[in-house]
C-alpha positions as CSV (number, residue, x, y, z in Angstrom):
1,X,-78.7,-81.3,-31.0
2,X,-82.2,-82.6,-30.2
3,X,-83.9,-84.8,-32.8
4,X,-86.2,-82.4,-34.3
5,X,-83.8,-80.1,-35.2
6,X,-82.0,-82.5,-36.3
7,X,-84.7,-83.3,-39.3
8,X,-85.3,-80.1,-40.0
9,X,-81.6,-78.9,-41.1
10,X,-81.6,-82.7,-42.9
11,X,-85.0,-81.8,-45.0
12,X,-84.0,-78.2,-45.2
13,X,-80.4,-79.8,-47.0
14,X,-82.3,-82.3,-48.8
15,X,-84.5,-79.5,-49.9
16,X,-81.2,-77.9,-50.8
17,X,-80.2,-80.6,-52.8
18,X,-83.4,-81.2,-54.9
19,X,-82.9,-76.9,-55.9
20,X,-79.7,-77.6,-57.3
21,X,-80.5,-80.7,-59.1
22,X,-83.6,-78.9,-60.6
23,X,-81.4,-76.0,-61.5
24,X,-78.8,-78.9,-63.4
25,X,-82.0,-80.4,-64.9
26,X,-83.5,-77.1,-66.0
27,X,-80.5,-75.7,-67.4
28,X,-80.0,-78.9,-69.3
29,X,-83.4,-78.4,-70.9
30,X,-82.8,-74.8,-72.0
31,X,-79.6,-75.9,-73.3
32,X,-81.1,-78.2,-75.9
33,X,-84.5,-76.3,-76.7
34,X,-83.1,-72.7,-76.9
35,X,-79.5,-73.5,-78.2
36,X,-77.7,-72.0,-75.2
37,X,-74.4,-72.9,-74.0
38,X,-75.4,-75.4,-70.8
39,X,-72.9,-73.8,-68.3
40,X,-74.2,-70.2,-69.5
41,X,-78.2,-71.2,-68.7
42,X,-76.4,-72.9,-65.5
43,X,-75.0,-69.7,-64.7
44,X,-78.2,-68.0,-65.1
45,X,-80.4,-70.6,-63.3
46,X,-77.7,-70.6,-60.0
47,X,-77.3,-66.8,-60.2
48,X,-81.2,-65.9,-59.5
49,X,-81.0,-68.4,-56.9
50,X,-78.1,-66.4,-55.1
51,X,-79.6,-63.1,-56.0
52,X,-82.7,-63.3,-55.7
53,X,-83.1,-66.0,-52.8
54,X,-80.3,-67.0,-51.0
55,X,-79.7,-63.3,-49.2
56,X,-82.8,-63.0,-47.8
57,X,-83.5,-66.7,-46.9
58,X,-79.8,-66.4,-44.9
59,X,-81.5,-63.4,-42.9
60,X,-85.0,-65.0,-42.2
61,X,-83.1,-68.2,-41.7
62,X,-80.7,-66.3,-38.7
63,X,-83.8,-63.8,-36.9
64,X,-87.0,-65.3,-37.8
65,X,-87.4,-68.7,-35.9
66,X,-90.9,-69.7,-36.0
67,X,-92.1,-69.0,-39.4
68,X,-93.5,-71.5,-41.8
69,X,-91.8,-72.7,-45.0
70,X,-94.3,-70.6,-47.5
71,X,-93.6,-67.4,-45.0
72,X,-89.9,-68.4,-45.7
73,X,-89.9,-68.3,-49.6
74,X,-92.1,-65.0,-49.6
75,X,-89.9,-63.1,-46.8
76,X,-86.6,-64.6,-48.7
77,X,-87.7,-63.2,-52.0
78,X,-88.6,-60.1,-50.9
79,X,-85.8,-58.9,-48.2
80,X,-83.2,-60.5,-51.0
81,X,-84.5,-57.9,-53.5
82,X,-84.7,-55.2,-50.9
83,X,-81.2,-56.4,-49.7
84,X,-79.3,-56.5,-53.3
85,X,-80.5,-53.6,-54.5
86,X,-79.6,-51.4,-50.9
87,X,-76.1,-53.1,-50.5
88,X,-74.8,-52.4,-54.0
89,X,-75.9,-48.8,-54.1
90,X,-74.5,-48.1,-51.1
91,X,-71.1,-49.7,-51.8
92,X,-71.4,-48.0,-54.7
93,X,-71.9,-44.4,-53.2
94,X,-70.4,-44.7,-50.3
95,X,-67.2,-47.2,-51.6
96,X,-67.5,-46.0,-55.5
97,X,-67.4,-49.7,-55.7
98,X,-68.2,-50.2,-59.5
99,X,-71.6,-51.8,-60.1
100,X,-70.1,-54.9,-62.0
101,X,-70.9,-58.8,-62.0
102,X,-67.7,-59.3,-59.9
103,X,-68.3,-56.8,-57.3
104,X,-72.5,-57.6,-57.1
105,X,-71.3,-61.3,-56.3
106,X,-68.8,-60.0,-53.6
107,X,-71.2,-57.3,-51.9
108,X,-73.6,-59.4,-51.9
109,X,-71.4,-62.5,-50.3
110,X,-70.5,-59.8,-47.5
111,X,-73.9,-59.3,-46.6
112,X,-74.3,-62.8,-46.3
113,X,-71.4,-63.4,-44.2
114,X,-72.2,-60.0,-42.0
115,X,-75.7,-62.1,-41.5
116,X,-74.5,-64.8,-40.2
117,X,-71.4,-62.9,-38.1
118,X,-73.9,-61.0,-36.3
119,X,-76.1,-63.6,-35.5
120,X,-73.5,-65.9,-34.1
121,X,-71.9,-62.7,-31.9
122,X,-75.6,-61.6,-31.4
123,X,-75.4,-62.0,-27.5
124,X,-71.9,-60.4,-27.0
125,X,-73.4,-57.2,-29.4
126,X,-76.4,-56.6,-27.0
127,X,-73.9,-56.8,-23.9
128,X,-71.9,-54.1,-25.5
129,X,-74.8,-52.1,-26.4
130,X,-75.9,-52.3,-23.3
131,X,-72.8,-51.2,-21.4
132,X,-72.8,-48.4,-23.9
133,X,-76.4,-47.6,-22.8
134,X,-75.1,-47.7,-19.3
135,X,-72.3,-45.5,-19.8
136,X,-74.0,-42.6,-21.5
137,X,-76.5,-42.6,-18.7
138,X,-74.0,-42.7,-16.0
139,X,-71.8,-39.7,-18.2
Protein backbone atom coordinates (compact mmCIF):
# COMPACT_ATOMS: atom_id res chain seq x y z
CA UNK A 1 0.00 0.00 0.00
CA UNK A 2 1.44 3.33 -1.16
CA UNK A 3 1.68 6.23 1.35
CA UNK A 4 -1.21 8.14 0.37
CA UNK A 5 -3.57 5.69 0.72
CA UNK A 6 -2.27 4.86 3.52
CA UNK A 7 -3.36 8.44 5.18
CA UNK A 8 -6.39 8.41 3.92
CA UNK A 9 -7.86 4.98 5.40
CA UNK A 10 -5.81 6.42 8.79
CA UNK A 11 -7.94 9.94 8.71
CA UNK A 12 -10.97 8.21 7.34
CA UNK A 13 -10.56 5.74 10.86
CA UNK A 14 -9.60 8.66 12.79
CA UNK A 15 -12.56 10.33 11.38
CA UNK A 16 -14.36 7.12 12.45
CA UNK A 17 -13.28 7.48 15.78
CA UNK A 18 -14.08 11.07 16.49
CA UNK A 19 -18.13 9.91 15.21
CA UNK A 20 -18.30 7.58 17.82
CA UNK A 21 -16.85 9.51 20.50
CA UNK A 22 -19.22 12.36 19.56
CA UNK A 23 -22.07 9.94 19.51
CA UNK A 24 -20.68 8.74 23.50
CA UNK A 25 -20.48 12.45 24.30
CA UNK A 26 -23.81 13.38 22.77
CA UNK A 27 -25.68 10.66 24.26
CA UNK A 28 -24.17 11.46 27.54
CA UNK A 29 -25.56 14.98 27.28
CA UNK A 30 -29.16 13.94 26.37
CA UNK A 31 -28.91 11.58 29.17
CA UNK A 32 -28.56 14.24 31.84
CA UNK A 33 -30.69 17.17 30.16
CA UNK A 34 -33.65 15.11 28.95
CA UNK A 35 -33.70 12.31 31.70
CA UNK A 36 -33.18 9.46 29.28
CA UNK A 37 -31.61 6.24 30.08
CA UNK A 38 -27.80 6.81 28.55
CA UNK A 39 -27.55 3.43 26.73
CA UNK A 40 -31.20 4.14 25.27
CA UNK A 41 -30.03 7.88 23.71
CA UNK A 42 -26.80 5.72 22.74
CA UNK A 43 -28.88 3.43 21.05
CA UNK A 44 -30.53 6.10 19.23
CA UNK A 45 -27.47 8.21 18.41
CA UNK A 46 -25.50 4.80 16.83
CA UNK A 47 -28.68 3.62 15.19
CA UNK A 48 -29.12 6.81 12.73
CA UNK A 49 -25.64 6.44 12.16
CA UNK A 50 -26.11 2.86 10.76
CA UNK A 51 -29.39 3.72 9.12
CA UNK A 52 -29.09 6.52 7.95
CA UNK A 53 -25.25 6.75 6.94
CA UNK A 54 -23.28 3.83 7.17
CA UNK A 55 -25.26 1.85 3.99
CA UNK A 56 -24.78 4.30 1.61
CA UNK A 57 -21.23 5.55 2.68
CA UNK A 58 -20.26 1.47 2.30
CA UNK A 59 -21.57 1.81 -1.34
CA UNK A 60 -19.95 5.30 -2.37
CA UNK A 61 -16.97 4.08 -0.33
CA UNK A 62 -16.75 0.59 -2.74
CA UNK A 63 -17.81 2.31 -6.63
CA UNK A 64 -17.24 5.92 -6.35
CA UNK A 65 -13.36 6.62 -6.10
CA UNK A 66 -12.77 10.05 -6.75
CA UNK A 67 -15.27 11.99 -4.97
CA UNK A 68 -14.72 14.58 -2.35
CA UNK A 69 -15.53 14.19 1.38
CA UNK A 70 -18.77 16.73 1.28
CA UNK A 71 -19.85 14.61 -2.14
CA UNK A 72 -19.38 11.61 0.35
CA UNK A 73 -21.68 12.69 3.26
CA UNK A 74 -24.44 13.91 0.69
CA UNK A 75 -24.30 10.70 -1.64
CA UNK A 76 -24.13 8.49 1.82
CA UNK A 77 -27.17 10.10 3.24
CA UNK A 78 -29.08 9.93 0.38
CA UNK A 79 -28.41 6.27 -1.32
CA UNK A 80 -28.64 5.02 2.62
CA UNK A 81 -32.30 6.38 2.71
CA UNK A 82 -32.93 5.13 -0.79
CA UNK A 83 -31.16 1.86 0.20
CA UNK A 84 -33.12 1.13 3.72
CA UNK A 85 -36.23 1.92 2.60
CA UNK A 86 -35.94 -0.44 -0.98
CA UNK A 87 -34.26 -3.49 0.91
CA UNK A 88 -36.79 -3.79 3.72
CA UNK A 89 -39.74 -3.60 1.46
CA UNK A 90 -38.62 -5.98 -0.70
CA UNK A 91 -37.66 -8.49 1.92
CA UNK A 92 -40.69 -7.84 3.19
CA UNK A 93 -42.72 -8.63 -0.09
CA UNK A 94 -40.81 -10.72 -1.62
CA UNK A 95 -39.43 -12.84 1.89
CA UNK A 96 -42.70 -11.72 4.14
CA UNK A 97 -39.77 -10.83 6.27
CA UNK A 98 -41.58 -8.95 9.16
CA UNK A 99 -40.69 -5.19 9.25
CA UNK A 100 -39.23 -5.39 12.89
CA UNK A 101 -36.09 -3.70 14.61
CA UNK A 102 -34.42 -7.11 14.48
CA UNK A 103 -34.97 -7.92 10.96
CA UNK A 104 -34.31 -3.91 9.65
CA UNK A 105 -30.73 -4.34 11.44
CA UNK A 106 -30.14 -7.79 9.62
CA UNK A 107 -31.49 -6.63 5.98
CA UNK A 108 -29.77 -3.92 6.24
CA UNK A 109 -26.34 -5.65 7.47
CA UNK A 110 -26.87 -7.95 4.28
CA UNK A 111 -26.84 -5.11 2.01
CA UNK A 112 -23.79 -4.03 3.53
CA UNK A 113 -22.02 -7.18 3.31
CA UNK A 114 -23.53 -7.88 -0.47
CA UNK A 115 -21.64 -4.31 -1.02
CA UNK A 116 -18.71 -5.11 -0.20
CA UNK A 117 -18.94 -9.03 -1.71
CA UNK A 118 -19.50 -7.68 -4.88
CA UNK A 119 -16.97 -5.23 -4.98
CA UNK A 120 -14.22 -7.56 -3.85
CA UNK A 121 -15.50 -10.41 -6.67
CA UNK A 122 -16.23 -7.34 -8.98
CA UNK A 123 -13.65 -8.55 -11.74
CA UNK A 124 -14.57 -12.27 -11.64
CA UNK A 125 -18.64 -10.97 -12.08
CA UNK A 126 -17.77 -8.98 -15.26
CA UNK A 127 -15.71 -12.17 -16.67
CA UNK A 128 -18.81 -14.21 -16.13
CA UNK A 129 -21.08 -11.73 -17.53
CA UNK A 130 -19.14 -11.47 -20.21
CA UNK A 131 -18.85 -15.22 -21.08
CA UNK A 132 -22.56 -15.13 -20.69
CA UNK A 133 -22.68 -12.25 -23.28
CA UNK A 134 -20.51 -14.47 -25.48
CA UNK A 135 -22.57 -17.40 -25.18
CA UNK A 136 -25.96 -16.04 -26.04
CA UNK A 137 -24.36 -14.54 -29.09
CA UNK A 138 -22.72 -17.60 -30.23
CA UNK A 139 -26.33 -19.73 -29.29
Amino acid sequence: MDKNKSFKWKRELTAWAYVFGASIILSAIISIFFKFNYFSALRAILGIVYVLFLPGYIVVRCFFNDVDWIEKAALSFGLSIALVILSVMLSNMLFNIPITALSNLLVILAVMIITVLTKSYQKQILEFIKKLAFWKKNK
